[in-house]
C-alpha positions as CSV (number, residue, x, y, z in Angstrom):
1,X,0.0,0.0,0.0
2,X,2.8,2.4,0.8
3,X,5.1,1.4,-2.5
4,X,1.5,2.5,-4.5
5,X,0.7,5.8,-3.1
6,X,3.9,6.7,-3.4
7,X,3.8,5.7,-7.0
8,X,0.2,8.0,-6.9
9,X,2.0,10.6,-5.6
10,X,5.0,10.7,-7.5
11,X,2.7,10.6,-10.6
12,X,0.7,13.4,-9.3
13,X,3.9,15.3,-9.0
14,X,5.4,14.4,-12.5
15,X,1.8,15.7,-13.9
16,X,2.4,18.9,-12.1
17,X,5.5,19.6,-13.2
18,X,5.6,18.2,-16.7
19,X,2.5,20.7,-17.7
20,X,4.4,23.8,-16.1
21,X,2.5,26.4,-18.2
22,X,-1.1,24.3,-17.9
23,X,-0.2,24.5,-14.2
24,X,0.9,28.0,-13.8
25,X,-2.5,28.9,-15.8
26,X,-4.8,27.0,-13.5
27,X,-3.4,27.8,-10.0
28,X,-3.3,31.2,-10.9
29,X,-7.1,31.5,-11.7
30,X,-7.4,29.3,-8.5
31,X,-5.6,32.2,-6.5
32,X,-7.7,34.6,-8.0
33,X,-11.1,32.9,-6.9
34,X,-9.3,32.0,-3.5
35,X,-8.2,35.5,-3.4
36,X,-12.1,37.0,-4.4
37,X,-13.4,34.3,-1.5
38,X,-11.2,35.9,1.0
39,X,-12.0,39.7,-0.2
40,X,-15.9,38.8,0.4
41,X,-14.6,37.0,3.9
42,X,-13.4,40.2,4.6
43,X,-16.4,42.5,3.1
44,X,-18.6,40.4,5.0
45,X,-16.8,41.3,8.3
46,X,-17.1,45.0,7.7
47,X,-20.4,44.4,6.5
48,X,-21.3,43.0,9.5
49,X,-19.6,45.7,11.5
50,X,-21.3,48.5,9.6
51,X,-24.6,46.9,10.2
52,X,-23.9,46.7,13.6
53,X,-23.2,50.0,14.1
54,X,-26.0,51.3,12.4
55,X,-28.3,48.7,15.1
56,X,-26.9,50.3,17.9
57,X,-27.5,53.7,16.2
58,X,-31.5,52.8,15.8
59,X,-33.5,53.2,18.9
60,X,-37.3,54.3,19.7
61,X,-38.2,57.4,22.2
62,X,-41.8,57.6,23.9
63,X,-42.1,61.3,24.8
64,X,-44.8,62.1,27.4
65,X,-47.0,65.0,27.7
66,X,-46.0,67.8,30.0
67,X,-48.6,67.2,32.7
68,X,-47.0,62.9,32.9
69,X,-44.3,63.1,36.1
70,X,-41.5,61.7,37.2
71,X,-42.8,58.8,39.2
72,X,-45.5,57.9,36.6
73,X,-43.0,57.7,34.0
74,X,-40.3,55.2,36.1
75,X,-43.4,53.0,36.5
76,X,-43.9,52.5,32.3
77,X,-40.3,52.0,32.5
78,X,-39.9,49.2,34.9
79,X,-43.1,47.6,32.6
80,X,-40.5,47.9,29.9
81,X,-37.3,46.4,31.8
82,X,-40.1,43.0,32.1
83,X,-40.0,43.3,28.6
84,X,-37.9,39.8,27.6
85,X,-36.8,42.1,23.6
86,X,-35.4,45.8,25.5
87,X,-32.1,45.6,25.8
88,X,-31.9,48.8,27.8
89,X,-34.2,52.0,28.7
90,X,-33.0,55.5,29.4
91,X,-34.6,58.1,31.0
92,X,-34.2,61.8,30.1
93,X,-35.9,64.0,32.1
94,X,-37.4,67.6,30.7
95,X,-34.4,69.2,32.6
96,X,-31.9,66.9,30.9
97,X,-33.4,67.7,27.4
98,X,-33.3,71.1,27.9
99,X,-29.7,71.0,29.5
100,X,-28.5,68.9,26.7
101,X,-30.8,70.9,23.6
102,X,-28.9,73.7,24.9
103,X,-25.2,72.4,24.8
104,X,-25.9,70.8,21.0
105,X,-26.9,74.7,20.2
106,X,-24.3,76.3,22.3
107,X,-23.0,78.7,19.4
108,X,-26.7,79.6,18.4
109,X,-27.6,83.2,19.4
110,X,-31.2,83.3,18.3
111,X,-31.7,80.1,19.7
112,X,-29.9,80.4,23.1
113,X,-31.7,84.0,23.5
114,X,-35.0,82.7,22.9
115,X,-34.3,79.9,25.8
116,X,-34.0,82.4,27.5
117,X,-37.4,84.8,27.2
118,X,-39.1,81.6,27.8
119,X,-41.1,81.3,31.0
120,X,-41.3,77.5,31.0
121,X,-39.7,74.2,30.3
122,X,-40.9,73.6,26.2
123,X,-39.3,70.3,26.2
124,X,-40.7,66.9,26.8
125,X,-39.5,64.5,28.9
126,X,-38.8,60.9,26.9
127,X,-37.9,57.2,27.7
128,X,-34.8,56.1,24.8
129,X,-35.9,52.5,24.4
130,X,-33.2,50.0,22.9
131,X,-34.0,46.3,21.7
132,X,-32.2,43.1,21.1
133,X,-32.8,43.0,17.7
134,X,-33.9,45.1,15.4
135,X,-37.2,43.4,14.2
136,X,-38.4,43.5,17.9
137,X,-39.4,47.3,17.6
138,X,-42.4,47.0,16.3
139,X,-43.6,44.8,19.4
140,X,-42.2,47.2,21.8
141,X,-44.3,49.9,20.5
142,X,-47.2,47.4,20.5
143,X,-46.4,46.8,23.8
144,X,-46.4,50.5,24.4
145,X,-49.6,51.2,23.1
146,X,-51.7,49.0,25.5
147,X,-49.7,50.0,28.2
148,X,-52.1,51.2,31.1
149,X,-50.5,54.4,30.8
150,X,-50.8,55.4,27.6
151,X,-52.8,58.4,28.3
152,X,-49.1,59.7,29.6
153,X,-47.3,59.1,26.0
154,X,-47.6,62.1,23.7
155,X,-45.9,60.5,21.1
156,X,-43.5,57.3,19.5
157,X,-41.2,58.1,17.1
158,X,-41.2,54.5,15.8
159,X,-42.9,55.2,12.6
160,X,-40.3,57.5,12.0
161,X,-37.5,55.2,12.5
162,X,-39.4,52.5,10.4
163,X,-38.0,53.0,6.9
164,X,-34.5,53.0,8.9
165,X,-34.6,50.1,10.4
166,X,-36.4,48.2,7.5
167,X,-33.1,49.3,5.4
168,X,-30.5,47.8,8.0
169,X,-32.0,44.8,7.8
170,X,-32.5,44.7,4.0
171,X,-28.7,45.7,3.8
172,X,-27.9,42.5,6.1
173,X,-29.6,40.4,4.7
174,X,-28.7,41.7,1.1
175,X,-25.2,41.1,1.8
176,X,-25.4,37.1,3.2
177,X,-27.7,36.2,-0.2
178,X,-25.2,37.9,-2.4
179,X,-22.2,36.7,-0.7
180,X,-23.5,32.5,-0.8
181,X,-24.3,33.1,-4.2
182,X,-20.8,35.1,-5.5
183,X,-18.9,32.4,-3.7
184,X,-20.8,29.8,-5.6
185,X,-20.2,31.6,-9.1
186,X,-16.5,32.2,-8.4
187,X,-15.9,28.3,-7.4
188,X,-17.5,27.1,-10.6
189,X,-15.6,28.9,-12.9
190,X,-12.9,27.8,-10.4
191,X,-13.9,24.1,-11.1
192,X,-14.6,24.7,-14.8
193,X,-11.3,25.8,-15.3
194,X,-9.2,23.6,-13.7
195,X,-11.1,20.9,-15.3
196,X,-10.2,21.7,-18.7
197,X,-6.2,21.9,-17.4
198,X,-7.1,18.5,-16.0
199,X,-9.4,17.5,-19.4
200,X,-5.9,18.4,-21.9
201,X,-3.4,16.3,-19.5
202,X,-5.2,13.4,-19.7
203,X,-5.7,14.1,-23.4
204,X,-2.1,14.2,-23.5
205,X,-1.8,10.9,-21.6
206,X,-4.4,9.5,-23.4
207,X,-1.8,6.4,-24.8
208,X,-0.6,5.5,-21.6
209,X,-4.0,5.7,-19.6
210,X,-4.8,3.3,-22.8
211,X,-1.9,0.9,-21.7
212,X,-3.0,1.0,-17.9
213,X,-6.2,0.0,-18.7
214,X,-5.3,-3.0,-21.2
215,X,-2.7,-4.6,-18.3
216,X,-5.6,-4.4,-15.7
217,X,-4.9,-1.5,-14.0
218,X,-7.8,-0.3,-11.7
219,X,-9.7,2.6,-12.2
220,X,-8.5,4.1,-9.1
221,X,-4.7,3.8,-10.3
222,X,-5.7,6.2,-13.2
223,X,-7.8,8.2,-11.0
224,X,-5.5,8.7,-7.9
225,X,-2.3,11.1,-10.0
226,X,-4.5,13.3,-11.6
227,X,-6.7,13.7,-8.3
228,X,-2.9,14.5,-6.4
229,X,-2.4,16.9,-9.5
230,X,-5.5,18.7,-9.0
231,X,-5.0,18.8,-4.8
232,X,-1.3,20.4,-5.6
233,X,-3.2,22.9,-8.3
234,X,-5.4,23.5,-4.8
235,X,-1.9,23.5,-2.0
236,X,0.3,25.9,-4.4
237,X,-2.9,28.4,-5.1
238,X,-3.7,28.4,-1.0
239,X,0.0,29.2,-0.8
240,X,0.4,32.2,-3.4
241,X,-3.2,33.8,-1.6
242,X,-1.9,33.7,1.7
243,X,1.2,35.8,0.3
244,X,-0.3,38.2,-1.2
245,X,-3.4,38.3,0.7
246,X,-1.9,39.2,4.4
247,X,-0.1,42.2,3.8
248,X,-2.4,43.5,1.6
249,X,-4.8,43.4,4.6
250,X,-1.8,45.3,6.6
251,X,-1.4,48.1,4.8
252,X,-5.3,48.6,3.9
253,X,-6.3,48.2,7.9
254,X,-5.2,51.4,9.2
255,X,-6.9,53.4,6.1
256,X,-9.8,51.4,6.8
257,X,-10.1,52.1,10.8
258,X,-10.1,55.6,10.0
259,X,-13.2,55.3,8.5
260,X,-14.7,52.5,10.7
261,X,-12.1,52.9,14.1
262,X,-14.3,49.4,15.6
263,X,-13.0,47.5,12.2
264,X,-9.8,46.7,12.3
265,X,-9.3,43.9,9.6
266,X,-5.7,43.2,10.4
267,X,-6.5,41.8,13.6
268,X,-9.6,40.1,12.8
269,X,-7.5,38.0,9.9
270,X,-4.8,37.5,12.8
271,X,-7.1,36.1,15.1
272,X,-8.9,33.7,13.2
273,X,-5.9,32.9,11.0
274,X,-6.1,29.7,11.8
275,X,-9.3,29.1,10.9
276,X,-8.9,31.8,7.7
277,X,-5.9,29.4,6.5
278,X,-7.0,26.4,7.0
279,X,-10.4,27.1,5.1
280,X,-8.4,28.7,2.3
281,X,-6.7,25.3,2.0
282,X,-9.4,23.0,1.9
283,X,-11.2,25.2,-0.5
284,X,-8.3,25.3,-2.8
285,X,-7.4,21.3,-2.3
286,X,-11.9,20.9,-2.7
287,X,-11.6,22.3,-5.8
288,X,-8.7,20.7,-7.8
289,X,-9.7,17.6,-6.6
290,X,-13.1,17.6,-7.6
291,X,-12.6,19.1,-11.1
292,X,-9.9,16.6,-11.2
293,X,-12.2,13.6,-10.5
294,X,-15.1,15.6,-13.3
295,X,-12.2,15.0,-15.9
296,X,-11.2,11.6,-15.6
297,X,-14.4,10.5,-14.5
298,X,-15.3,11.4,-18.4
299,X,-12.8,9.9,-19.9
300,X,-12.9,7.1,-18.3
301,X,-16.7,6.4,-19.3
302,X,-15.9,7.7,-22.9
């Protein structure tokens, strides 16, 4: 058993070698679709981080009429904190909106002077309600509605959020469905061309396959080199992503954490690296090997 995988392997490697430009053709469109499988990777990271950012961004506010006070208002919030989709409440109190309305307007004249000739408090005291997810807002406010106090509530600005929130989750979404099916597209051209590369070395061979098969050699003895062949197609294309794909990733971090400071995609890549590298190389060894066993499975029924 070992004498004949060795023989396999040897064969594989002789394969490999022999067609030098066939091979140099095929693992470099397999880096190129290993190389487009780890730019999505990484697009689905920030992806996810952008989406995430833009969730923690959404949130609904009650405001309550003048006339609701304090104590009233704690008791719809501790209704809410029961509430199994908040994630958390805060309260801003008339004082704190004005305090803060003020300090976001601080180099407004008009606006800080007419503060001023006011007799009375025009702002509304408000409850900033976050949730879990997302899609739970629309229960909250439900929940919100029937509440016993909703005499108290002068208004929720969840309709106004709606579109908002509806988008995030659209662009989330949007990006997982495109992503399965890009990485599908990109490994069947993957598998289509290395199975041609396969498809002419066997056409090459075709006299000696010939001679294997009329002194009884098995199908798996002419299977087993070109399978190796396409596995090494798969090994050296791994090997050529992973050098160019790392520091690529090291010197477009920093420019990218300007922009998003919570994404850095350096470290996310160093992390998981071994879990990045080992899928890149089972994706690259998956697909020479099966385009590899397409091709000779052909021939070998033709």
């Amino acid at each position: 058993m070992g004498e004949s995988l060795k023989r396999i392997w040897k064969a594989g490697w002789l394969n490999f070698k022999r067609n030098s430009y066939l091979s140099f053709g095929s693992t470099g469109v397999l880096v190129l679709v290993l190389l487009l499988f780890s730019a999505l990777m990484a697009l689905n990271f920030l992806s996810v981080k952008v989406v995430s950012s833009l969730q923690e961004k959404i949130d609904v506010t009650a405001y309550f009429k003048v006339e609701a006070n304090e104590n009233e208002i704690m008791k719809v919030k501790e209704d809410l904190i029961d509430h199994s989709e908040v994630k958390n409440i805060e309260y801003i109190s008339r004082d704190q909106a004005l305090e803060e309305f003020r300090s976001l307007h601080a180099g407004d004249v008009l606006i800080q002077d007419s503060l001023a000739e006011l007799d009375e408090n025009p702002l509304q005291a408000s409850l900033n309600i976050k949730a879990i997810d997302p899609s739970s807002y629309a229960s909250i406010v439900t929940f919100l509605e029937g509440n016993k106090f909703r005499t108290l509530i002068d208004k929720i600005n969840f309709y106004e959020n709606e579109q908002v929130i509806s988008r995030v989750q659209g662009i989330s979404g949007g990006i997982q469905n495109w992503g399965v099916i890009l990485t599908m597209a990109m490994a069947l051209i993957a598998v289509l061309v290395t199975f041609n590369t396969i498809r002419l070395t066997i056409y090459n061979q075709k006299q000696e396959i010939e001679i294997m098969r009329l002194v009884g050699g098995s199908n798996w003895h002419i299977r087993a080199p070109y399978l190796v062949e396409g596995g090494l197609y798969g090994v050296f294309a791994a090997a050529v992503t992973l050098i160019i794909f790392y520091p690529v990733v090291y010197l477009v971090s920093p420019k990218i954490e300007v922009l998003m400071p919570n994404a850095s995609l350096i470290g996310y890549f160093a992390s998981n690296a071994f879990q990045y590298i080992g899928m890149v190389l089972i994706v690259g060894i998956m697909l020479g090997v099966v385009s590899s066993a397409i091709a000779i499975r052909r021939f070998l029924k033709a």
